[in-house]
N, C-alpha and C positions, 0 to 999 in steps of 0.2 A: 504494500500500500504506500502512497505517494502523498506527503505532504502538502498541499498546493497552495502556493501563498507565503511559504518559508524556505529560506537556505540550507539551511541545515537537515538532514532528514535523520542524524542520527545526535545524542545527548551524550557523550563519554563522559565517566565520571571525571573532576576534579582532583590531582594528584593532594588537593588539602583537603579533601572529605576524607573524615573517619570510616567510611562505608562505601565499598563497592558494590554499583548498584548497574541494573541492566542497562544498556545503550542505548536500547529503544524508545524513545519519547514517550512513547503509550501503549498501555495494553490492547493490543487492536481487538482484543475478544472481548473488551468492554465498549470497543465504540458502535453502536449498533448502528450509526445512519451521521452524517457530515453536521446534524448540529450538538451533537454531543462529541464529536469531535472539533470542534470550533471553540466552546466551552471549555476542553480540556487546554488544546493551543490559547487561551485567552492573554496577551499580555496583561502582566503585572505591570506596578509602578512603586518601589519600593526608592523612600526617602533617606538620605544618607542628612552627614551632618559634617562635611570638611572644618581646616580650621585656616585653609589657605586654598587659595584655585589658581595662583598661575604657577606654571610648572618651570623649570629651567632645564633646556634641551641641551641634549650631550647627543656630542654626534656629528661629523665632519659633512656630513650629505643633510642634514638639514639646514635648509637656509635661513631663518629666525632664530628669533634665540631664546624667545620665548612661548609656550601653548598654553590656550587653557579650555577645559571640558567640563559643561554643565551637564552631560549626559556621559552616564557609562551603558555598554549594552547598548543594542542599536535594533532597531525594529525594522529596517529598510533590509537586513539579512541579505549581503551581502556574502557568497559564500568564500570569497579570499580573504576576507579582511582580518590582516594582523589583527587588530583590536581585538580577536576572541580571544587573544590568549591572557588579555587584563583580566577575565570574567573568572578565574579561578580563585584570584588571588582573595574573591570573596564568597568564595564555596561553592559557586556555580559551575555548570559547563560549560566549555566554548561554543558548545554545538545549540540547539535548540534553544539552551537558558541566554544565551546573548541574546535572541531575538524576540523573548518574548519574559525577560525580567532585566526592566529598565530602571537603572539606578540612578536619581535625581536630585541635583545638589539647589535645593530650592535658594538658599543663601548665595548662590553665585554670584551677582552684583551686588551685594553689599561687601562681599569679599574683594571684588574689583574694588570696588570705590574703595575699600580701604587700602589695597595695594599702593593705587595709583594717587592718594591723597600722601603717601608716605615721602619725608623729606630726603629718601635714600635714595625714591623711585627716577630714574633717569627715562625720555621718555625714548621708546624703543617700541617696533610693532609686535604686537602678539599674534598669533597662530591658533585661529580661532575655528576649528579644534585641531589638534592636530592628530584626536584618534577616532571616537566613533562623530557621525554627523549632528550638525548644531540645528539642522531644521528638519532631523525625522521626524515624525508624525509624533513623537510627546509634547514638542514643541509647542503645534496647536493649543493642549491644553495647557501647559505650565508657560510657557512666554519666557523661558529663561532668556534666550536668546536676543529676542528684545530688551528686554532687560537691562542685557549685558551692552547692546551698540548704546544704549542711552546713556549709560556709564563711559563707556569712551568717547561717546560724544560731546557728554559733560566737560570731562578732564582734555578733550582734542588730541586723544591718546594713538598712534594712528594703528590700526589692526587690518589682519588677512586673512577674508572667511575662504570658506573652502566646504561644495554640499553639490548633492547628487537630488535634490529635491525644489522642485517651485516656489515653495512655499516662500524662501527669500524675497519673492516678489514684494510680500506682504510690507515688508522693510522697506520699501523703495523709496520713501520721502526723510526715511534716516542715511540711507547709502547715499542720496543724493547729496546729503549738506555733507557728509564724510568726505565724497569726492570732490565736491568745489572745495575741498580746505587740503586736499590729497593727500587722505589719513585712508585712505583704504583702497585694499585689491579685494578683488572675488576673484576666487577660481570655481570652475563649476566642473567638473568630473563627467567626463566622458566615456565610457568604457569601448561600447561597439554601435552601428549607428542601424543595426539587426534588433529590431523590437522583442522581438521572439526571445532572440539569447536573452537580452535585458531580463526578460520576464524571470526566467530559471537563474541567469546567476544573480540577479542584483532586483528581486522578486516585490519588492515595496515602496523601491526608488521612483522620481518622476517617468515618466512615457521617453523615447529619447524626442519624440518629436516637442514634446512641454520643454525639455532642457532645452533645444535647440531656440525655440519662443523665448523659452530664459533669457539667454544670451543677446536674443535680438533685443529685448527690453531694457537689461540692464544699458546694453551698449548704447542706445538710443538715449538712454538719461543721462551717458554721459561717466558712468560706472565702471571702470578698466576691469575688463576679465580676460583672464584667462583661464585656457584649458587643460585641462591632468589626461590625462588617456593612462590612469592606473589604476589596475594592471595590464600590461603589456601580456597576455597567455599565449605565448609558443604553441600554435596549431589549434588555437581557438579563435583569435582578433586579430593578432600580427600581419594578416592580408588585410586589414582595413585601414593602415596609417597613415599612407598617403590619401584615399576619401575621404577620412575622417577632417585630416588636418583642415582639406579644401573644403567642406562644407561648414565647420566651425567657424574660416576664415570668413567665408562668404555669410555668417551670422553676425559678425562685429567683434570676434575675438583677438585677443594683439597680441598672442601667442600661444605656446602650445608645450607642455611639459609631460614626461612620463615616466611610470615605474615599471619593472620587468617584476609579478609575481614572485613571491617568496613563502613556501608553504609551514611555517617553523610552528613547534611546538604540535599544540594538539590541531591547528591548521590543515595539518597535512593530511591524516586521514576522515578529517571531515570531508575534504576537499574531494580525497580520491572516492570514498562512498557517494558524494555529490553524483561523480564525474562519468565514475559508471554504471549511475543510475540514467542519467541523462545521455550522456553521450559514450554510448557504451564501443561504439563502433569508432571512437578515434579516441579512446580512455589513453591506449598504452602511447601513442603516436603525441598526446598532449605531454604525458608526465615524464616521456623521454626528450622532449621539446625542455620543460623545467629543468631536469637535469644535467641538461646539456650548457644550460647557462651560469650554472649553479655547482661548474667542479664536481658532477656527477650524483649529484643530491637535489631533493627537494628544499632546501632552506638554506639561507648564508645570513647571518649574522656581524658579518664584516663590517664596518660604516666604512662609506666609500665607495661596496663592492656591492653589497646586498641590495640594491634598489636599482643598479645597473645590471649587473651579474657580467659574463667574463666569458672569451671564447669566438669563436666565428660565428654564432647566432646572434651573442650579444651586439658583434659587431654592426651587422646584418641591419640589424634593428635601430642600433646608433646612426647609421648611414641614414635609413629611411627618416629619421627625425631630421638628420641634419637637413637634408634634400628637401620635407614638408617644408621647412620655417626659411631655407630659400625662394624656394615656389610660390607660399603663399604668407607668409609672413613678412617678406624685406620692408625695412624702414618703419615696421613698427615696436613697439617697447612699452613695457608699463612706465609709467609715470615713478620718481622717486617720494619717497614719502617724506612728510614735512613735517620732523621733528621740533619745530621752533616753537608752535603754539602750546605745548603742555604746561611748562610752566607760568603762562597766562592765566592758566587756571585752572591750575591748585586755590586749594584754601588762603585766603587770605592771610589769614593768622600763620600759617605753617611759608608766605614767602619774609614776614619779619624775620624768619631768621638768616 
């Protein structure tokens, strides 16, 4: 039986539970009929209580220096996404429990504001998220996200979202005054420009044709985006680099970034149950494709190496990018960001000193 509507089709246990338990998300001899199986997939919304939310990035391949995540867990189920492997760390699985128990830092901008009111804080872009998405569907009802642009809009803090969802739209008259002050990038996430695939691998994210409307909007307001095409799947996407590139071009985007797949920790066998369950008929031709970029493994942990990976595939790959953003990118560039206005406004009391 087939999950429809989730990434994940199987739940491995969590190497921090005290108890090994089946992999199978449900008793399928309990599910008599899809709404008692809807019932049992139901997301949760479970509240956390941080005591800090921006994070400091280590790591030679990211380019900020700072992230931060109102949401853990991700409802959009995503079946590559590094981020399952945060979901243990709080007793959960990578697999089914990412996508459907969503951990919620309701304090998130008051935690900003106090970051950014701090007389240590120098201003610098943050990396908004830089692990699960900031406008999956909990967003709707908790507004973190919002929230959080009003916080940097506040303090003129300048930040770089990054989403696979429309919903950003919603923002549009705070991204707008962000950009005329050039405190902010959008990236919007691209994967494949194949509806179908989307549906199965990235099963809750926007339509690709809504993403593509994304971009024409944002870019229309005046909004600098660019696009991620990660991940990069050897013998799944990799034929669509150069279309892809030129149809996002021809949307308003002012460039084009990517990552090459990396299956690490419990990742990898979600991925491969995914893969041939789905696509059973080119399972081994994909995960020899990963390997092959990857020093003969499914995962590299290297920074540097692991978002690229290494090899004649790799390079293959790097060529075709390079060629897209000749093609269809020359002479354009994001904007740089304008650190000046922060300390305008900060608190008053904290510029006496």
């Amino acid at each position: 039986m087939y999950l429809k509507g989730r990434g994940a089709q199987i739940n491995p246990t969590s190497k921090y539970e005290k108890f090994v338990r089946d992999e199978q998300p449900l008793d399928w001899a309990l599910v008599a009929d899809e709404r008692e199986e809807s019932v049992a997939l139901k997301t949760e919304y479970l509240e956390t209580h941080p005591k800090t939310i921006l994070n400091k990035v280590i790591g030679g391949d990211i380019p900020l220096e700072w992230s931060m995540n109102p949401y853990q867990g991700c409802e959009h189920g995503c079946i590559y996404c590094y981020a399952r492997n945060t979901h243990p760390y709080w007793g959960y699985s990578a697999g089914l429990d990412f996508e459907r128990k969503i951990l919620i830092k309701r304090n998130a901008a008051a935690l900003l504001e106090e970051a950014l009111q701090k007389k240590s804080w120098t201003a610098a872009p943050v990396m908004f998220a830089g692990n699960t998405d900031i406008y999956q569907p909990a967003e709707r009802k908790f507004g973190l996200t919002r929230a959080c642009l009003e916080v940097f809009w506040k303090y003129r803090n300048p930040v770089s979202l990054i989403t696979k969802n429309s919903l950003i739209l919603r923002d549009l008259d705070l991204l707008t005054r962000l950009a005329e002050a050039s405190l902010v990038h959008v990236a919007i996430s691209v994967t494949t420009l194949d509806d179908s695939l989307r549906q199965i691998l990235e099963p809750r994210t926007s339509a690709i044709a809504v993403r593509l409307r994304t971009i024409e909007r944002l870019s229309a307001a005046g909004i600098p985006v660019f696009v991620m095409m990660a991940p990069v799947i050897p013998g799944l996407n990799d034929h669509e680099i150069l279309p892809l590139a030129k149809k996002v071009a021809a949307c308003g985007a002012r460039g084009i970034g990517y990552t090459i797949v990396r299956l690490n920790g419990d990742v990898g066998p979600i991925f491969e149950d995914w893969l041939r369950k789905n696509k059973p008929d080119r399972a081994d031709r994909v995960l020899n494709g990963i390997r092959e970029v990857h020093n003969g493994t499914l995962s590299d942990s290297r920074p540097g190496v692991r978002m690229r990976g290494e090899g004649r595939l790799a390079e293959i790959i790097r060529d075709q990018f390079r060629l897209a953003r000749e093609r269809f990118f020359a002479n354009q560039k994001m904007p740089e960001y304008n650190l000046s206005l922060h300390e305008l406004h900060k608190s008053p009391q904290l510029r006496l000193f």
